[in-house]
N, C-alpha and C positions, 0 to 999 in steps of 0.2 A: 408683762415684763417685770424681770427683778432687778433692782440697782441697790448697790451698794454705795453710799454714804458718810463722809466725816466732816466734823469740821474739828478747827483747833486755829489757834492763835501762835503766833511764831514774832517773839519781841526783835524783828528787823522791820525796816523797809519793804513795801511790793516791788519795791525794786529790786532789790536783792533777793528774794524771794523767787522772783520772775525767773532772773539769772540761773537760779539752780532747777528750776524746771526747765529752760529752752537751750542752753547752753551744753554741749558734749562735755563739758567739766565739772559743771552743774550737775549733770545726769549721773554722771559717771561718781560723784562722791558721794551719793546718798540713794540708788538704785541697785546699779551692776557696774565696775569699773569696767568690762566690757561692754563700753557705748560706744556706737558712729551715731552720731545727730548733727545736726545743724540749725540753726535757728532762724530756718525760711520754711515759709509757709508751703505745702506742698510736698517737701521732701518727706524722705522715708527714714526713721529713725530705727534703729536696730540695738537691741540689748538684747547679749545673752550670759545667760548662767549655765557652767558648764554646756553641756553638750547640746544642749536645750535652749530656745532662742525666739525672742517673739520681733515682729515687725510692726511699725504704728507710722500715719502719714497723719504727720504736722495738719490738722486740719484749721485748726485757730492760731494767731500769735497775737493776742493783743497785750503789748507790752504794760506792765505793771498790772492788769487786768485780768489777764484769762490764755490758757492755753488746753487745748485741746490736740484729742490724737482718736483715730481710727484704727481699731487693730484689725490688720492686717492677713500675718502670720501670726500662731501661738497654739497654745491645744484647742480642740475646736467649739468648747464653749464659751470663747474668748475671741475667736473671731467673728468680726459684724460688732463688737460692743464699740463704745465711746468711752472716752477716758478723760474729763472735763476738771480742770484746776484754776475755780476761779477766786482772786485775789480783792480784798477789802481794804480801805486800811482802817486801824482799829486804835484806839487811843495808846494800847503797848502795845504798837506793831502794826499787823496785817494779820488779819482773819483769810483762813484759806477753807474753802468751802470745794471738799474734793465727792466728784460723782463718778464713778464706773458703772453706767447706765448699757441697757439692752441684755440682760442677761436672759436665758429663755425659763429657765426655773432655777430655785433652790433644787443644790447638789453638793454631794460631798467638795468638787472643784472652790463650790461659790462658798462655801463654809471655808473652806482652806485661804482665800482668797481676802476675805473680810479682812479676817486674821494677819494676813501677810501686810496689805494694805496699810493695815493701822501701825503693823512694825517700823514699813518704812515710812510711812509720813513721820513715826517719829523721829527716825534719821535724818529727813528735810526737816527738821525741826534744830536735830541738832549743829548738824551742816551749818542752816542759815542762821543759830546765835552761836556756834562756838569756832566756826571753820572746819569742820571735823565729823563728819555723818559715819553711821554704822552699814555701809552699803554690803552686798551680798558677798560670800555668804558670811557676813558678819550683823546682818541684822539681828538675830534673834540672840544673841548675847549680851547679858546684862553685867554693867559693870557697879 
C-alpha cells in the first residue's frame, strides 16, 4: 500500500485546530465551502468542488486528538483509503501529523493528490492562525 504523509506545526491550540477539522464551518473554510458535516462519529460528511464530490464517514473523533474519515464516494482510487488527522500539542502550538493511507499504487491521481494535500493543509494552517484559510478553488493561489 501507498500513503501519503505530512506533518507541520500550526501556532493554535489542538483545540482549535480540532474545531476546523470536525466542525461544517471548520471544513468548509479551509477545504470546499461546499461541506454538509457534523461532528458525530458515524455520520457521513460530504464535500464537493464543483460538479465533482467525495463522501467520508466520520470514523474517529477524538476531540483535540485525532479525527479520522473513510472515504466513501470519490474517484475510485480514493475510495476504501483512510484519511487520519492526528493532533500533538507542541511548544508553538500543535503538531498535526496528517496520513491519507491505503492507497493501491503511485499514480498520476496519488501525484496530483500529495500536491493538493499539502495545498490545503496549508489552508488549515492559515484558517487556524489568521481566521482565514484559502479553501477551494482558492487554494492554489498565492498571495
Amino acid at each position: 500500500m501507498v500513503n501519503i504523509w505530512h506533518r507541520l506545526v500550526i501556532k493554535t491550540s489542538p483545540e482549535v485546530v480540532y474545531k476546523a477539522l470536525s466542525t461544517q464551518e471548520g471544513l468548509a473554510g479551509w477545504w470546499t465551502p461546499d461541506t454538509i458535516a457534523k461532528p458525530e462519529t458515524g455520520s457521513i460528511a460530504r464535500f464537493a468542488f464543483g460538479d465533482y464530490f467525495k463522501e467520508m464517514k466520520v470514523a474517529v473523533l477524538e476531540p483535540s486528538k485525532q479525527v479520522k474519515w473513510e472515504c466513501l464516494k470519490a474517484v475510485d482510487e480514493w475510495v476504501g483509503t483512510t484519511i487520519t488527522f492526528d493532533l500533538e500539542p507542541h511548544k508553538d502550538g500543535t503538531t498535526l501529523f496528517f496520513h491519507h493511507d491505503g492507497w493501491k499504487d503511485y499514480s498520476p491521481t496519488y501525484a496530483v493528490c500529495t500536491y493538493d494535500w499539502a495545498m490545503f493543509l496549508r489552508s488549515l494552517k492559515r484558517l487556524c492562525q489568521t481566521g482565514k484559510g484559502q479553501a477551494y478553488p482558492d487554494q492554489s493561489k498565492f498571495e
